[in-house]
C-alpha positions as CSV (number, residue, x, y, z in Angstrom):
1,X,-11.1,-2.6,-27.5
2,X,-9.5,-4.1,-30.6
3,X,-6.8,-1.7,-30.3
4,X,-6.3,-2.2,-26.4
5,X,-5.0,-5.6,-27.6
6,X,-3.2,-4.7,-30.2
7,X,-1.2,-2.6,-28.0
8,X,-0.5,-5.1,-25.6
9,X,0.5,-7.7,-28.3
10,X,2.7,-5.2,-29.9
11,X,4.2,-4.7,-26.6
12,X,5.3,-8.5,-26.1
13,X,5.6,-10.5,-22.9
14,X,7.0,-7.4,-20.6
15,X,3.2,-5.7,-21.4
16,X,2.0,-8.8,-20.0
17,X,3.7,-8.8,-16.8
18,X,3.0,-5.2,-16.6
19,X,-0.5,-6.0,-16.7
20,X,-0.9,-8.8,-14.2
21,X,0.8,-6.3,-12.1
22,X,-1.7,-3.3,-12.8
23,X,-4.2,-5.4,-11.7
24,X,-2.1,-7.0,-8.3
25,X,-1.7,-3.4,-7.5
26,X,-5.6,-2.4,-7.9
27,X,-6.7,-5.5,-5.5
28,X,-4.2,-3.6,-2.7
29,X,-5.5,-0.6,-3.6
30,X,-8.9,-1.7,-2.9
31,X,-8.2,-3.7,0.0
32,X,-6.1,-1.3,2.1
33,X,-9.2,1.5,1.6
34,X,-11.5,-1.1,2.2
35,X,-9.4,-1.8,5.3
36,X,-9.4,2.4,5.9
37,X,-13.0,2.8,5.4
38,X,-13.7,0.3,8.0
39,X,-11.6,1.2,11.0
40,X,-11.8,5.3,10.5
41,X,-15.5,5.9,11.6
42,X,-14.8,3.5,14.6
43,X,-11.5,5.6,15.1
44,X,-13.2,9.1,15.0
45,X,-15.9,8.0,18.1
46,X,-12.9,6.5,20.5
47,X,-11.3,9.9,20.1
48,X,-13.9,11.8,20.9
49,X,-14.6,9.4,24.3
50,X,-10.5,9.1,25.3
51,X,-10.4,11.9,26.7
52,X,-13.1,11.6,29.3
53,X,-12.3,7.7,29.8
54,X,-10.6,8.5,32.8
55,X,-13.7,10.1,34.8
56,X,-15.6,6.9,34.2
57,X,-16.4,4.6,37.3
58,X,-17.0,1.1,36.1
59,X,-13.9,-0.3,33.8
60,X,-16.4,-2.7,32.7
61,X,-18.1,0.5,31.1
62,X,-15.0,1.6,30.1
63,X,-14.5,-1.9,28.0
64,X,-17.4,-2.7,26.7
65,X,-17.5,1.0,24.6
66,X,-15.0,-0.7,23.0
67,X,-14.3,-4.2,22.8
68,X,-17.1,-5.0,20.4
69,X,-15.1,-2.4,17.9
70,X,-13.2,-4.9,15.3
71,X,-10.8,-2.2,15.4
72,X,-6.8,-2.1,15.3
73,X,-7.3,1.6,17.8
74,X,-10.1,0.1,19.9
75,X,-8.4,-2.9,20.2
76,X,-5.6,-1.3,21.1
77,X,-7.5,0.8,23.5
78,X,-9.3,-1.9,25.4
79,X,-5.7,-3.4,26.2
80,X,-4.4,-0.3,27.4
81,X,-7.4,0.1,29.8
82,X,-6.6,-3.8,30.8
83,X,-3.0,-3.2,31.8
84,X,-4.0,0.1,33.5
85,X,-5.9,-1.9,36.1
86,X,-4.3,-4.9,36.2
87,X,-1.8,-5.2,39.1
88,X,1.9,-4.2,37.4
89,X,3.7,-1.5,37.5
90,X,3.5,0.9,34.9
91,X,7.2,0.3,33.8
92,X,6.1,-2.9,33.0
93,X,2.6,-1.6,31.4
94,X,4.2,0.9,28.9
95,X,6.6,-2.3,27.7
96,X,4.0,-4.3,27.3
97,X,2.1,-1.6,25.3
98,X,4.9,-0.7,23.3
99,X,5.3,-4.7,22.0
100,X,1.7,-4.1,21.4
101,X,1.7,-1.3,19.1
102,X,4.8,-2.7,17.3
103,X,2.6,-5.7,16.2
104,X,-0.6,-3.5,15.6
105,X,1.7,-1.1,13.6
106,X,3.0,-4.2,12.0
107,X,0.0,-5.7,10.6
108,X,-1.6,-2.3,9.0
109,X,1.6,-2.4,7.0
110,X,0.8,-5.5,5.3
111,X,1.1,-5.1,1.2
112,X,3.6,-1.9,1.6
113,X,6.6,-3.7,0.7
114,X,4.3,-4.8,-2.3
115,X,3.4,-1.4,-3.0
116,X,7.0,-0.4,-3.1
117,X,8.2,-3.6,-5.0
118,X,5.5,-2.4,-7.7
119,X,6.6,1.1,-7.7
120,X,10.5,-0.4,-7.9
121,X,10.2,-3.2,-10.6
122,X,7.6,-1.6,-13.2
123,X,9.9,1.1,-14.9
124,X,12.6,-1.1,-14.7
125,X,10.3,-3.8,-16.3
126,X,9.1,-0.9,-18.8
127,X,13.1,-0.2,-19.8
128,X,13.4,-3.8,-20.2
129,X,10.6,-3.8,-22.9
130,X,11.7,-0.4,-24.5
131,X,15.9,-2.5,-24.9
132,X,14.1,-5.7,-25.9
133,X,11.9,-4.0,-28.5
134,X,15.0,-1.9,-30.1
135,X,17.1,-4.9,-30.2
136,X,14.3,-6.5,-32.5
137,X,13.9,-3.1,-34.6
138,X,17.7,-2.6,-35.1
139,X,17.8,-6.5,-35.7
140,X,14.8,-6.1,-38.2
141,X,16.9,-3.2,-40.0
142,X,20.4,-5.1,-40.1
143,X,17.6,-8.5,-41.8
144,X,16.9,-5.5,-44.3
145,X,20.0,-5.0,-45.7
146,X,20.2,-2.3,-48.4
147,X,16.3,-2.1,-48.6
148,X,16.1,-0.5,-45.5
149,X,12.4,1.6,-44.7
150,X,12.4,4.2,-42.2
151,X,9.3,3.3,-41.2
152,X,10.4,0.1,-40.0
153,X,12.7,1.6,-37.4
154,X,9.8,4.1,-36.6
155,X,7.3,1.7,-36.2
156,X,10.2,-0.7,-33.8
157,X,10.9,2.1,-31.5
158,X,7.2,2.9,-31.3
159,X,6.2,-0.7,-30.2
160,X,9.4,-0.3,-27.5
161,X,8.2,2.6,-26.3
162,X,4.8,1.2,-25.1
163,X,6.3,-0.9,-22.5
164,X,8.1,2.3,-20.9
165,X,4.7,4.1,-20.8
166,X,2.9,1.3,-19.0
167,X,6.0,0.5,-16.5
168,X,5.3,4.6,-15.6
169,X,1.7,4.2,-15.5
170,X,1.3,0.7,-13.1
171,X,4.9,3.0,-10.8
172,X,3.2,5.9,-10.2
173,X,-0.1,5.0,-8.7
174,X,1.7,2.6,-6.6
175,X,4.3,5.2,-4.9
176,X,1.3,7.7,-4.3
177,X,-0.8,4.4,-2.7
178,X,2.3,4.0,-0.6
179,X,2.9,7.6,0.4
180,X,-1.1,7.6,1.6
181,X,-1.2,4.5,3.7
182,X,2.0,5.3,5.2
183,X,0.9,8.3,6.0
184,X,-2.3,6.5,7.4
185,X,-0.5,4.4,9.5
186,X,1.8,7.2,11.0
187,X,-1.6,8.8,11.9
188,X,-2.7,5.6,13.8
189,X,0.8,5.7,15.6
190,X,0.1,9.0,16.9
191,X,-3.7,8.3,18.1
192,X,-2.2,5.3,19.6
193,X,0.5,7.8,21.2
194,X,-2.3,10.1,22.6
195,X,-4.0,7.2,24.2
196,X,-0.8,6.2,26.2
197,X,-0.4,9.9,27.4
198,X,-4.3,10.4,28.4
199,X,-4.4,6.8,30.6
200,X,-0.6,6.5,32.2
């Protein structure tokens, strides 16, 4: 443990900030596959049951399998089934589904831009704390003067190097947690897609 903080004191403020982002980017992580978790096993029983939606008699059936489902696909479900019987044309119906997918779509991408802000700023913050921390060693050596100690400049580019390392490590977890919910989401936009073509 001693030397965990040693490493982020020899890295300087930039470890820091790299840190309170690590740990901004594991509560998205959580959340969003917390958010997952929930909605998927819902998911998986409206698919099986869309496809013989239409053969049922009573739309109040045909609701309630769903509307008790806190469930961005069931709720999106139960509306289609609402504008199917509801006296419009279904010009009108697919325009008003398609404004509603747009805002489902919408909020499941809540923290992405995060995600990618993360994935964007923490090398950049890493090469900031690699050019800070050779300033200060090459600054350290010209203090020296004629007594100048390899090791010095060893142990400079060493401490500069940490902050590169941790910008990598906090960058690359967050562009592979924004290529799998992305991913996620497309998948919702095509089970919303097949639910369109099955009921108009």
């Amino acid at each position: 443990m001693s030397e965990i903080i040693q490493i982020f004191v020899r890295g300087g403020p930039v470890m820091a900030i790299l840190a309170f982002i690590s740990v901004y980017l594991l509560a998205i992580i959580i959340f969003k596959l917390y958010q997952l978790y929930r909605q998927e096993s819902v998911e998986l029983r409206i698919l099986d049951k869309i496809d013989q939606i239409q053969v049922q008699q009573s739309v109040i059936a045909e609701l309630r399998m769903v509307s008790s489902a806190r469930n961005p696909l069931a709720y999106f479900l139960k509306e289609c089934l609402l504008l199917k019987h509801a006296e419009i044309s279904d010009e009108k119906a697919r325009q008003r589904i398609g404004i509603l997918g747009d805002n489902i779509l919408l909020k499941q991408s809540s923290h992405l831009r995060s995600l990618q802000l993360v994935a964007a700023i923490s090398p950049l913050l890493g090469l900031l704390g690699t050019v800070i921390g050779m300033v200060a060693a090459f600054s350290t050596l010209e203090s020296a003067g004629q007594s100048v100690n390899p090791a010095m400049l060893a142990g400079g580019i060493w401490t500069a190097l940490l902050t590169t390392v941790a910008g990598l490590s906090v960058a690359i977890p967050a562009m592979v947690a924004h290529h799998f919910f992305v991913g996620k989401i497309r998948s919702l936009e095509q089970k919303m897609r097949h639910i369109v073509e099955v009921l108009f």
